[in-house]
C-alpha positions as CSV (number, residue, x, y, z in Angstrom):
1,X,-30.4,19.4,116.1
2,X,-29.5,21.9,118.1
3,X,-32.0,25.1,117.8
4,X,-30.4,29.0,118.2
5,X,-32.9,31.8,120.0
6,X,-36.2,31.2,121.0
7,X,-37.8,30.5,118.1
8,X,-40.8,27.9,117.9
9,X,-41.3,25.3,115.2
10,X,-43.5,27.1,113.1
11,X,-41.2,30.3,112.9
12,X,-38.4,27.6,112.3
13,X,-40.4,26.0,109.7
14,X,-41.2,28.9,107.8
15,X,-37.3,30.3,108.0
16,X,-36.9,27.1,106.6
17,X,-39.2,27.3,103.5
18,X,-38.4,30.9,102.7
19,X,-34.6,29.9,102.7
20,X,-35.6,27.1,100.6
21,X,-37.5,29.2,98.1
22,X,-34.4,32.2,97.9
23,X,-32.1,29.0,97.0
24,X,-34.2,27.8,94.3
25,X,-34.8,31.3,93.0
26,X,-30.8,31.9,93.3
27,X,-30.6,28.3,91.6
28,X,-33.0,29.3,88.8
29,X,-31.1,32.7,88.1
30,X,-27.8,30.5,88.2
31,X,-29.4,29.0,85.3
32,X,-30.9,31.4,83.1
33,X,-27.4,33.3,83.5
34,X,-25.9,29.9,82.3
35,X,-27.7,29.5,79.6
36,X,-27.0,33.6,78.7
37,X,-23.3,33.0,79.0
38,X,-24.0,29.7,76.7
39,X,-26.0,31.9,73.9
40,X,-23.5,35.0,74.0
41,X,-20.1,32.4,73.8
42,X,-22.7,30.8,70.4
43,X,-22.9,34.1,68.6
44,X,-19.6,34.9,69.7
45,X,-18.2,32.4,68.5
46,X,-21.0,32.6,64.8
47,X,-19.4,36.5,64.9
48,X,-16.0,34.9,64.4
49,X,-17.1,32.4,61.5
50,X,-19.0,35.3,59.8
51,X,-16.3,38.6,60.5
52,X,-13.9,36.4,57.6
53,X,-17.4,36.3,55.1
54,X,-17.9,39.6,55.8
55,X,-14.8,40.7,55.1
56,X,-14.6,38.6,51.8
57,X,-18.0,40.0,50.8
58,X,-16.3,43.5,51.5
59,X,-13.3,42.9,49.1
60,X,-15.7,41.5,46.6
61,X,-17.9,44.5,47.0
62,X,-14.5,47.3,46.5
63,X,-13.5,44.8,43.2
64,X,-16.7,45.4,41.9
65,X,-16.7,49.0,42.5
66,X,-13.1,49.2,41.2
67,X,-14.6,47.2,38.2
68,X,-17.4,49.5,37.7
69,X,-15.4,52.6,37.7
70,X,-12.7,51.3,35.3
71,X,-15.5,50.5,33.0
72,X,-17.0,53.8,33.5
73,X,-13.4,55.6,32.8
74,X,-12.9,53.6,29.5
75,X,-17.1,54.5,29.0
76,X,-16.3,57.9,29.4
77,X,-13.0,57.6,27.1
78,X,-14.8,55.9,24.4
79,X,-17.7,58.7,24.5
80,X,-15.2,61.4,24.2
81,X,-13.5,59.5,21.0
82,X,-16.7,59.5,19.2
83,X,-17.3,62.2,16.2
84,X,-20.7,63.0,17.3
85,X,-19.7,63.9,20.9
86,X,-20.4,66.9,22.5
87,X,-19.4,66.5,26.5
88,X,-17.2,64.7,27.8
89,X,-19.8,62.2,29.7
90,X,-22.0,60.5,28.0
91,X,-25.6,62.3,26.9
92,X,-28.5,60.6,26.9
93,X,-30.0,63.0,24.3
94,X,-27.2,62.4,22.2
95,X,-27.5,58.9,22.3
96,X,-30.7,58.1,21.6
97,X,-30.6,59.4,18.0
98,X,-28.2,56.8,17.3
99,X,-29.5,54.4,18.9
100,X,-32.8,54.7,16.8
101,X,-30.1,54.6,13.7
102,X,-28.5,51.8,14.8
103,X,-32.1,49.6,15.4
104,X,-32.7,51.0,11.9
105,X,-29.9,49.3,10.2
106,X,-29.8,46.5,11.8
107,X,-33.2,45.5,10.9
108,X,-31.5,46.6,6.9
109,X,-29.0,44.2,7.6
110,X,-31.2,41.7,8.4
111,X,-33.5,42.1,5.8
112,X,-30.3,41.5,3.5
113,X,-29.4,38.3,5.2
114,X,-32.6,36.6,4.0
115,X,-32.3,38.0,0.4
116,X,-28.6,36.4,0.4
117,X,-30.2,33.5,2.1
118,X,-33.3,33.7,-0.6
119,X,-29.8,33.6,-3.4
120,X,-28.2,31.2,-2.1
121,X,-31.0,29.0,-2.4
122,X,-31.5,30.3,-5.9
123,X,-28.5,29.5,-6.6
124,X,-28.4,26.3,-5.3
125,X,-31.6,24.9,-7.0
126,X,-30.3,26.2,-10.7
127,X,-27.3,24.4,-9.9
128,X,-29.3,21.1,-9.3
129,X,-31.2,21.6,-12.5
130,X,-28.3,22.5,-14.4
131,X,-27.1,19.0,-13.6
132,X,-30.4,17.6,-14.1
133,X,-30.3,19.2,-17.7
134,X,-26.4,17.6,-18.1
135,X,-27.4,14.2,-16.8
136,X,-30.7,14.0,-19.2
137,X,-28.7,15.2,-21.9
138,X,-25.4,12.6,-20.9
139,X,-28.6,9.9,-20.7
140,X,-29.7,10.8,-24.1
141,X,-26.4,10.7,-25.7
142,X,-26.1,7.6,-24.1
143,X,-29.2,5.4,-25.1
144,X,-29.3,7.5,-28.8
145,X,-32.0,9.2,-28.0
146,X,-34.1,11.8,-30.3
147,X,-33.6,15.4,-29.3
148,X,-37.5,16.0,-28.6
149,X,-37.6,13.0,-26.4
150,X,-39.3,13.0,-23.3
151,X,-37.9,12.3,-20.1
152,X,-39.9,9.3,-19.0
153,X,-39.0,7.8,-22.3
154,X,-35.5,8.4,-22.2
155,X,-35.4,6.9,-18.5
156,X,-37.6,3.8,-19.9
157,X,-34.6,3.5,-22.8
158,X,-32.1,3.6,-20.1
159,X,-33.6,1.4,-17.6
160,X,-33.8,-1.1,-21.0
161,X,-30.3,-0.8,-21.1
162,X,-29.6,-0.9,-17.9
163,X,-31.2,-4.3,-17.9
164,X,-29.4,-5.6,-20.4
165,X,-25.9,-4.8,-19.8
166,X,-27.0,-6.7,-16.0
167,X,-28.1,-9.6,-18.3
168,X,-25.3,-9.4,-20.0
169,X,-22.9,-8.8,-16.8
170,X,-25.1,-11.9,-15.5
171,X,-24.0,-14.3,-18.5
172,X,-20.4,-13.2,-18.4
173,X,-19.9,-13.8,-14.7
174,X,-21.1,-17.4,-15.3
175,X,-19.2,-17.8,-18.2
176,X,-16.4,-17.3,-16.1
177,X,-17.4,-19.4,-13.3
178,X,-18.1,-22.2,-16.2
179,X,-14.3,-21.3,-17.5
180,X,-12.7,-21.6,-14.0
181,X,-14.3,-24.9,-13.5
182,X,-13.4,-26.2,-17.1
183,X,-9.7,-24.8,-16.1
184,X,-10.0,-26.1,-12.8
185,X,-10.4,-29.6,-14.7
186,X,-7.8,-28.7,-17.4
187,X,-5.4,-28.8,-14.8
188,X,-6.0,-31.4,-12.5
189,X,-5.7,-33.1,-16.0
190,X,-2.6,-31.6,-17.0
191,X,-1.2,-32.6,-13.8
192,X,-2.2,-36.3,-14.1
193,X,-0.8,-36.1,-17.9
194,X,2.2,-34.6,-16.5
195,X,3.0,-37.3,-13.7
196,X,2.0,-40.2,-16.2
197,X,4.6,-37.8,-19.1
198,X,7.2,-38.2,-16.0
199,X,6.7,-41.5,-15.2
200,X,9.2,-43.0,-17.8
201,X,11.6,-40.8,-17.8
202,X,12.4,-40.9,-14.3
203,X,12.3,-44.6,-14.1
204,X,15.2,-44.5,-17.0
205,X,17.0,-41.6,-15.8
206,X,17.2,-43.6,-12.0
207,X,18.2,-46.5,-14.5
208,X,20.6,-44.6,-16.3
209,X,22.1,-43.1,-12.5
210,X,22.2,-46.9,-11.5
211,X,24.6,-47.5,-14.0
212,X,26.8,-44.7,-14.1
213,X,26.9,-44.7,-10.0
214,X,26.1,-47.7,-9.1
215,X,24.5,-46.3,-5.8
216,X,20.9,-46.0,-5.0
217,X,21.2,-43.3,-2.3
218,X,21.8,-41.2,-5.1
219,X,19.0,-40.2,-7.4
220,X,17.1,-37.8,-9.4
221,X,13.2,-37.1,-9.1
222,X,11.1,-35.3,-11.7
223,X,8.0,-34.0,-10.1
224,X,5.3,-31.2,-11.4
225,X,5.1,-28.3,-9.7
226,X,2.9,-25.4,-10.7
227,X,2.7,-27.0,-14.0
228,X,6.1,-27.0,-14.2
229,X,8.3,-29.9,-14.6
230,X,11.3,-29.8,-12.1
231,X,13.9,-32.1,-10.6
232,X,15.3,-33.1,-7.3
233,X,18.0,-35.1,-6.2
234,X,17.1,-37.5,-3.4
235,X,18.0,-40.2,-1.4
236,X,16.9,-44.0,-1.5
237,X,17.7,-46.8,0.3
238,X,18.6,-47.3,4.3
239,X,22.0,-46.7,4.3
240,X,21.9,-43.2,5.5
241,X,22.1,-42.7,9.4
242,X,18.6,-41.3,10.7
243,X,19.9,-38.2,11.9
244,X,20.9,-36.8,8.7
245,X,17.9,-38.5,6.8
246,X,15.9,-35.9,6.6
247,X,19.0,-33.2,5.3
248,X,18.4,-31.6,1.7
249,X,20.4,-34.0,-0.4
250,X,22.2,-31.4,-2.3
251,X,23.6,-30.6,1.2
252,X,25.4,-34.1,1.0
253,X,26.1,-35.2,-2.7
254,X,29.4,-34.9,-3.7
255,X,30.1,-32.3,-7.4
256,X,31.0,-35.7,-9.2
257,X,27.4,-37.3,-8.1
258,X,25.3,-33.9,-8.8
259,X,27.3,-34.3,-12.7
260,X,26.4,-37.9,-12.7
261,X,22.6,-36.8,-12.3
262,X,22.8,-34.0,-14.7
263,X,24.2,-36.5,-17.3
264,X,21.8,-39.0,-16.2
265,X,18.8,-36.4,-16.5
266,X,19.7,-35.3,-20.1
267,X,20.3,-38.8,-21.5
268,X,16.9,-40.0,-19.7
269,X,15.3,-37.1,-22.0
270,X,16.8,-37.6,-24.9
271,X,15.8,-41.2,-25.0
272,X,12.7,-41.0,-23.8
273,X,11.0,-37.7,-25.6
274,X,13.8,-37.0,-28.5
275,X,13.3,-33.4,-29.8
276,X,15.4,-34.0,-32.8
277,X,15.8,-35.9,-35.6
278,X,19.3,-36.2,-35.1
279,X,20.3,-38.4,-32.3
280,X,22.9,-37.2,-30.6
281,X,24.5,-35.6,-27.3
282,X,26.4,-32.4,-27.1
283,X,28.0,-33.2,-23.7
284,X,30.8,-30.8,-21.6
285,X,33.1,-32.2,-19.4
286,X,30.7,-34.8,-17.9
287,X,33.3,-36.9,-15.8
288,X,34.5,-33.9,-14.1
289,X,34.8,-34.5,-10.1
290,X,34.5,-38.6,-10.7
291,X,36.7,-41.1,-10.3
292,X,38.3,-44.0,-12.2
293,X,35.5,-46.4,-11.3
294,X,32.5,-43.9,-12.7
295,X,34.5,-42.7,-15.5
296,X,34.3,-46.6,-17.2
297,X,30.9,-46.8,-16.5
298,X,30.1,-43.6,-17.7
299,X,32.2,-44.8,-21.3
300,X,30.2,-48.3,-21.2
301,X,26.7,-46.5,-21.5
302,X,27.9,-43.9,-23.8
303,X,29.5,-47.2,-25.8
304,X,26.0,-48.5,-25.7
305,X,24.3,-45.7,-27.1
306,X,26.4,-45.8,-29.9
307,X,26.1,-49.3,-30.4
308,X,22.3,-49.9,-29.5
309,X,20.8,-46.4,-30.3
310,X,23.1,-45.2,-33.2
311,X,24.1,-42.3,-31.1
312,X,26.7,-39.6,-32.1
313,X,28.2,-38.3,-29.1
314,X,30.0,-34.9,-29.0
315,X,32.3,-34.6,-26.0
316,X,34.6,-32.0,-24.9
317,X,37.5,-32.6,-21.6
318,X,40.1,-30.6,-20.2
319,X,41.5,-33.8,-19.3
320,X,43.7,-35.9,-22.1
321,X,44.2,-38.9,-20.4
322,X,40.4,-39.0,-19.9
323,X,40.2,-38.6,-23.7
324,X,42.7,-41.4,-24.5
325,X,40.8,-43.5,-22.2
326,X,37.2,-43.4,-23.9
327,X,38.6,-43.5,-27.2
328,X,40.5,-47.0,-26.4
329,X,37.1,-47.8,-25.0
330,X,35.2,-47.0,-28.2
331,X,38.0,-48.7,-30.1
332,X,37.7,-52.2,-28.3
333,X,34.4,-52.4,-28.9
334,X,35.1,-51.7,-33.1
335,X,32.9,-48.3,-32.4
336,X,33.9,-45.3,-35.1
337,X,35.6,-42.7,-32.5
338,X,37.9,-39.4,-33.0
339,X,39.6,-37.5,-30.8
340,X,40.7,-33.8,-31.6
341,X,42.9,-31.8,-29.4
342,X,43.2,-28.4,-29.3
343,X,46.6,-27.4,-28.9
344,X,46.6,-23.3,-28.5
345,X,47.1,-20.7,-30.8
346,X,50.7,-20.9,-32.9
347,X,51.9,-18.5,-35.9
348,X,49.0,-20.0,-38.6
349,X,45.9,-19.5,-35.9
350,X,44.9,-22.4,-33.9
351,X,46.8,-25.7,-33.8
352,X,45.4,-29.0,-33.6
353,X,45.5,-32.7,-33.9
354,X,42.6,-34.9,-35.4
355,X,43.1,-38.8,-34.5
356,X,40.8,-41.3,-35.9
357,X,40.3,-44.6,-33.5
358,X,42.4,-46.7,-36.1
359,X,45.3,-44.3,-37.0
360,X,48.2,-44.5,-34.6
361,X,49.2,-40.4,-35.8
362,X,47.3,-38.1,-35.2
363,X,47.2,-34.8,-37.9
364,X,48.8,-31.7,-36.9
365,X,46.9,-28.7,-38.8
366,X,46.7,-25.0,-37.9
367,X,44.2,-22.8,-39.0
C-alpha cells in the first residue's frame, strides 16, 4: 500500500472510518430513496386503477342527478296539473291538508275491506247451510222420513239404509261370482258336449270324403270355437312334401275338392243330426270342377242313400251329359229317377222336358 502525504496511522485510520461511515450513510439514503421511488411508482400505479372507478362513480353520480331532476320536472308538472294548486312548485302547506285526507280515507277503505271480508264470509257460511238444509231435506225424502224429524234420527235411518243396500251390494257381488263360476262350468261342459256332439259327424263326413275322393290328404275337421261349431279343411297322411306341410290347406285344394267337402259336410249332417222329417237333399251343382272318376263315386253314394236311407235327392246341373249320366246310374240299379230340363223361355213361358228313368221320351211342355 502505498501511503500519500505525511499522514500517520491513526490520522489514516480515522480517514478511513469516517469515509466508511459517509458510504454507509450515502448507502442508507440510497435506500430509503429506493424504497420512496418504490412507494410513489405503488400509488402511481393504485392512481391509475382507481382514476377509471372514479370516473365511473362520476358518470353514475351526473345519471343520478339527471334522474333526480327529471323526476323533479315531471314532480313539478304533475303539481301544476292538480286542481288544488296554487304555485307552480310544490307547497308544503298545501300538501299536508291532503295528505291528512288521504290517511283519512284510506283507513275508510280499509275499514270497508273487512266488512266485505266480514260478507263474504256471511255469505259463504249461509251458503253451506243452505246446502246443509237441501241435503237434510234430499236425506229425508230419501229414507221417508216425517217432516218433524230430527236430524240424528234421519242420519240413524240413513245409515240403516246405507247398511243395507252394502248388504245387499254384498250378496249380489257374490251372486255373480257364484254365476260366473256356475257359467264358467256351463261351458267347459258345453265344450265337452260339443266335441263329443262333433265326434260322429266328423268321423262320417271324413267317411263320406273317403268315398267321394278317395284321398286322405283331403279332409274336413269340425272343431268348437267360441262355442261355435266351425269347419276346416285339412290335410292327413305323409304324402305332402315337408316344406309345404304346414301351408293353409285351402291354399292347395283344388275348387272340385273344396265342393267334394262341402257335399261331404252336408250329407255328414244330415245323416247324423236330421232336422227334418223329410229325408232329403236339396243339392246345387255338386260335381262342378270334378272329374269323371269323382263324378261316379259321387252317384254311387247318392245311389246308396236312396237305396239304404230312402233318400230323395234334389239335384240341379248346368251340365246334361252329367245329368244323363246319374240317371243311367240310378236306372241300373232299378232306383225311381227323373230328369227335367229346362229348355229356355218359348212363345207359351218356359219350356221343358220331364223324363222318367223308364221312358225313352221325354215330355215337352211349356208353361
Amino acid at each position: 500500500m502505498e501511503i500519500v502525504g505525511d499522514l500517520g496511522e491513526a490520522q489514516l485510520a480515522e480517514a478511513i472510518r469516517g469515509t466508511q461511515s459517509e458510504l454507509s450513510a450515502a448507502e442508507e439514503k440510497s435506500r430509503q430513496a429506493t424504497q420512496a421511488r418504490q412507494s410513489i411508482e405503488q400509488r402511481l400505479a393504485s392512481l391509475d386503477v382507481a382514476l377509471p372507478a372514479a370516473r365511473t362513480r362520476q358518470q353514475q353520480a351526473i345519471d343520478q342527478v339527471a334522474a333526480v331532476t327529471r323526476r323533479k320536472v315531471y314532480a313539478e308538472e304533475t303539481w301544476q296539473r292538480l286542481a288544488f294548486a296554487q304555485s307552480e312548485v310544490p307547497d308544503k302547506h298545501a300538501i299536508t291538508p291532503w295528505t291528512t285526507t288521504i290517511g283519512r280515507l284510506r283507513e275508510r277503505l280499509r275499514e270497508a275491506d273487512d266488512l266485505m271480508k266480514r260478507l263474504r264470509d256471511g255469505r259463504s257460511a249461509k251458503a253451506l247451510v243452505d246446502n246443509h238444509l237441501a241435503a237434510l231435506e234430499r236425506l229425508r225424502v230419501a229414507v221417508s222420513g216425517a217432516p218433524n224429524s230430527e236430524r240424528l234420527q234421519l242420519r240413524k235411518e240413513a245409515q240403516d239404509r246405507v247398511s243395507a243396500k252394502v248388504r245387499l251390494t254384498q250378496a249380489t257381488r257374490e251372486t255373480k261370482d257364484i254365476a260366473q263360476a256356475a257359467s264358467s262350468d256351463i261351458l267347459d261342459e258345453l265344450a265337452d258336449f260339443n266335441t263329443s256332439y262333433m265326434q260322429p259327424l266328423d268321423t262320417l263326413m271324413k267317411a263320406i270324403n273317403m268315398a267321394i275322393m278317395g284321398d286322405p290328404r283331403v279332409g274336413l275337421e269340425s272343431y268348437v270355437k267360441n262355442r261355435r261349431v266351425e269347419q276346416r279343411p285339412t290335410k292327413e297322411g305323409q304324402a305332402l312334401p315337408p316344406e309345404i306341410a304346414s301351408i293353409d290347406a285351402r291354399l292347395i285344394h283344388s275348387e272340385g275338392q273344396m265342393a267334394a267337402l262341402s257335399v261331404s259336410m252336408l250329407c255328414a249332417a244330415s245323416l247324423t243330426y236330421p232336422w227334418s222329417r223329410w229325408r232329403g237333399l236339396v243339392l246345387d251343382d255338386p260335381l262342378q270342377h270334378n272329374d269323371t272318376i269323382h263324378a261316379a263315386a259321387f252317384a254311387d253314394f247318392v245311389c246308396n242313400l236312396v237305396a239304404s236311407r230312402g233318400y230323395q235327392v234334389l239335384l240341379s246341373t248346368h251340365d246334361r251329359a252329367q245329368a244323363e249320366f246319374l240317371r243311367r246310374k240310378m236306372t241300373s240299379r232299378n232306383l225311381p229317377c227323373a230328369v227335367l230340363n229346362l229348355l229356355g223361355t218359348g212363345q207359351d213361358g218356359v219350356e221343358w222336358t220331364y223324363r222318367t228313368g223308364e221312358s225313352a221320351t221325354p215330355f215337352v211342355v211349356s208353361a
